[in-house]
N, C-alpha and C positions, 0 to 999 in steps of 0.2 A: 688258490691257483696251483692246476701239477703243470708243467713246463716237462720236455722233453728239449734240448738242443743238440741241434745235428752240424757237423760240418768236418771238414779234414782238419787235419794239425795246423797248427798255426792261424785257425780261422778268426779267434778271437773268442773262443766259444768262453774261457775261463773266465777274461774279463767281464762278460758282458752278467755270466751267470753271476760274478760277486755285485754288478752293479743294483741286477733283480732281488736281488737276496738281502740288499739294505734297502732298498725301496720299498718294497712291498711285506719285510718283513717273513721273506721265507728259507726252509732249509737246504741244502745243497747237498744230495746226498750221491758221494761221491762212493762209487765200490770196493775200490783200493782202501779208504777209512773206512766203511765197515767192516770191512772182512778184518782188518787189524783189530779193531773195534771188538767185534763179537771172539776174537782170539783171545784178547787180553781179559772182554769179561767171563772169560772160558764156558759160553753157550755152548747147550748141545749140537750145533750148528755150526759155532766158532771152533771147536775142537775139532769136528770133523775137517775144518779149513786148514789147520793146522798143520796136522799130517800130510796133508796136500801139498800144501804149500813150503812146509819143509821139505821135500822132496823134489822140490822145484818143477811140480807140473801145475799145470793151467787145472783152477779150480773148476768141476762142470757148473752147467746152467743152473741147474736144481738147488746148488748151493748154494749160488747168487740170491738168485730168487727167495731160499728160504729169510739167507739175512737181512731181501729189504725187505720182506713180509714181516718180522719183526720191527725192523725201525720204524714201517709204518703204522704200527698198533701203540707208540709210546707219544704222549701227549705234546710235545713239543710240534706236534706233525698238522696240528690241526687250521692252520695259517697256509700249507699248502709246503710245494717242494721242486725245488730242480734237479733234475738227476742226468748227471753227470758221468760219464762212460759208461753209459748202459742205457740201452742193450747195443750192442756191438754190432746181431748179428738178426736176420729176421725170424730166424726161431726164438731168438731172446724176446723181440718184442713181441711176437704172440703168448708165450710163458708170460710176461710180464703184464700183457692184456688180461690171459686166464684170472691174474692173480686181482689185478686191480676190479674186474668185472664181481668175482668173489667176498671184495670188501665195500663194494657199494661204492665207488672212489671213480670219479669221473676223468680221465684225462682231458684238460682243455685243448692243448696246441702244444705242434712240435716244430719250433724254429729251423728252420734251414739256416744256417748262415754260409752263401753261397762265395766261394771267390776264384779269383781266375790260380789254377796249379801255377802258372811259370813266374806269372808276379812274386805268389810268396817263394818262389824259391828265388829269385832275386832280392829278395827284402834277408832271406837268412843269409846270404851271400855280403850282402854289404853290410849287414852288420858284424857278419864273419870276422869281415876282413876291416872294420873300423876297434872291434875288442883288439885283434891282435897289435893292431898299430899302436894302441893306447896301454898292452903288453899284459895285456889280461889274459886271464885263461879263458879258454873256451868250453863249455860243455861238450860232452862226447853225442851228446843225442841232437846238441844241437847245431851241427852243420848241412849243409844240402844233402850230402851223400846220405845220411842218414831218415834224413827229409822226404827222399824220394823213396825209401822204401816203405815209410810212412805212407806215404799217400797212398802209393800203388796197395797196400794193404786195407788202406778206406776204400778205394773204391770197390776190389773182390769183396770184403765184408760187409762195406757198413754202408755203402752206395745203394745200396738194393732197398733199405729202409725209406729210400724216400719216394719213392714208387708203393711201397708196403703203405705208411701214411697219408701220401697223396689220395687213395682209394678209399682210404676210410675218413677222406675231409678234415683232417686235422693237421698236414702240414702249412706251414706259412713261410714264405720265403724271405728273404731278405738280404740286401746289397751289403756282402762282410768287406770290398771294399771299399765302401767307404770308410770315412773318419771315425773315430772310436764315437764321439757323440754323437754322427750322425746314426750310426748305427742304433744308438740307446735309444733316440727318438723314434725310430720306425718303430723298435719293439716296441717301445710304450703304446706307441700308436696303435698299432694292429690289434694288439694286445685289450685294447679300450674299445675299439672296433666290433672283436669277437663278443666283446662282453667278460671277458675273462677280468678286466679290471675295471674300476667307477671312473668315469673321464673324468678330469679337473675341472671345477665349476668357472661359468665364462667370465671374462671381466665386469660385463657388463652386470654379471652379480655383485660388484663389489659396491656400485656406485647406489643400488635397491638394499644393500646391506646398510649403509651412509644412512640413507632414507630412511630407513626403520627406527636405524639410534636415533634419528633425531625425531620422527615421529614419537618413540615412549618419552625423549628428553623434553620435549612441549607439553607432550600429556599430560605429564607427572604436575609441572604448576598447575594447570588448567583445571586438573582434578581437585587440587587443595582448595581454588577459589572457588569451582565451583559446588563445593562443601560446604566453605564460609558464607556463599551468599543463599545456601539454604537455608542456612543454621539462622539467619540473619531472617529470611520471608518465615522459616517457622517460627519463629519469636513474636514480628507483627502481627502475624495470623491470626491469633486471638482479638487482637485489638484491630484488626481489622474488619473480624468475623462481628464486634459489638457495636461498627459504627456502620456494618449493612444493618444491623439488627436496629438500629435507634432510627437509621433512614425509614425500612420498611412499617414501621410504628407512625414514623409524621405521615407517613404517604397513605398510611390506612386513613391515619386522622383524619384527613385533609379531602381525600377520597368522602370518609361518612358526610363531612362539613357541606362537601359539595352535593351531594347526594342528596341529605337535610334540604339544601335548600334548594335545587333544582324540583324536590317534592312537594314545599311549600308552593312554590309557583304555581305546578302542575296543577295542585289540588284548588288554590285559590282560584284558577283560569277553568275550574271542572263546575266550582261553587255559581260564582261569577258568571258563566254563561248562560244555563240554564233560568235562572235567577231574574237576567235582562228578559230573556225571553216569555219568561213566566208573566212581567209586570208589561211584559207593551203588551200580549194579550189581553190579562184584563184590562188594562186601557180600550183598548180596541172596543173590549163587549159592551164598556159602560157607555163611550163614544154614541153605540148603533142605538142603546136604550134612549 
């Protein structure tokens, strides 16, 4: 499965990606770790990030690009991956199409996670102002004033992508306000929908699962007996197969006996008639003399 997730600051995008990433068993490849990543294993790629980056300008496209082209050629990859801050910008995701179309790698879907701007800036606002009461520090990135420059920044840059993906049929949208679960469920859902994952087999599988064990757990005796009582008619066989054979012996016998003397009859009643017939004749001739 590759995942792309789209949405503004604070949309939930991080969470949801750690959720996918133990579920399913996939990477999270976030650009800020590789670019540290391919620096510290000082690639050709990474070095060149280096200098960039020490200097403190914005690494270009090309560079991006080459680093996750490497992360994607390393076997840990092959379960799939969510990528995380990137592409930023609509040249980034067509560079990143170029590249994935290159290695025969299918993008499945790219999450929207939609939410309304003024909600989350009330949500950073009161937790603002419930850390402070509680006398914590506050992060510097994470108050509204800096919030809103956020966003106004998502939608010049990175708004535009979902227009870009809409067209080529692979955005999927979804309600980022709702509840963190509720959220999970949709993605799963849609996610099962595209095909992109196996949907969870139905209960009513569980109850034909039951059924099976017990169908082999019947089987199994039924088979042993119905062994022993082969084992049992092979045995008689013999001794059965000698008292057809003693039968068809008397019945021959008994068969000639009758035969014998249904012949005697015949022949006696053949002898016999003739015989009468012979003697009232000459009775007869001597009679006329």
């Amino acid at each position: 499965m590759r995942l792309i997730l789209l949405g503004p600051p604070g949309a939930g995008k991080g969470t949801q990606a750690q959720r996918l990433v133990h579920k399913h068993n996939l990477i999270q490849l976030s650009t800020g770790e590789m670019l540290r990543a391919a620096v510290a294993a000082q690639t050709p790629i990474g070095l060149q990030a280096k200098d960039i980056m020490a200097s403190g300008s914005l690494v270009p496209d090309e560079i991006v690009i080459g680093i996750i082209s490497d992360r994607l050629d390393q076997p840990d990859m092959k379960n799939g991956f969510i990528l995380d801050g990137f592409p930023r910008t609509v040249p980034q995701a067509a560079a990143l199409d170029d590249l994935l179309k290159k290695k025969h790698i299918k993008l499945d879907a790219v999450i929207e996670l939609r939410v309304n701007e003024s909600a989350l800036l009330d949500r950073v606002e009161s937790r603002v102002a419930e850390m402070r009461a509680r006398g914590e520090e506050v992060r510097i990135d994470d108050t509204p004033e800096v919030l809103s420059k956020r966003l106004a920044s998502y939608r010049t840059l990175t708004e535009p992508l979902i227009h870009y993906y809409s067209e080529r049929r692979k955005l999927l949208t979804v309600d980022g306000m709702m509840t963190i679960e509720h959220v999970t469920r949709e993605i799963n859902r849609i996610l099962s929908a595209i095909g992109a994952v196996e949907p969870k087999a139905s209960k009513a599988a569980a109850p034909a699962k039951q059924a099976k064990a017990g169908a082999r757990k019947t089987t199994k005796p039924a088979g042993k007996k119905a062994v022993k009582t082969a084992g049992k008619a092979a045995k008689s066989a013999p001794k059965a197969t000698k008292a057809v054979s003693k039968g068809a012996k008397k019945a021959k016998k008994a068969t000639k006996k009758i035969a014998n003397k249904t012949g005697r009859k015949t022949a006696k009643k053949a002898v016999k008639k003739p015989a009468k017939k012979a003697v009232k004749k000459v009775t007869k001739k001597r009679a006329k003399r």
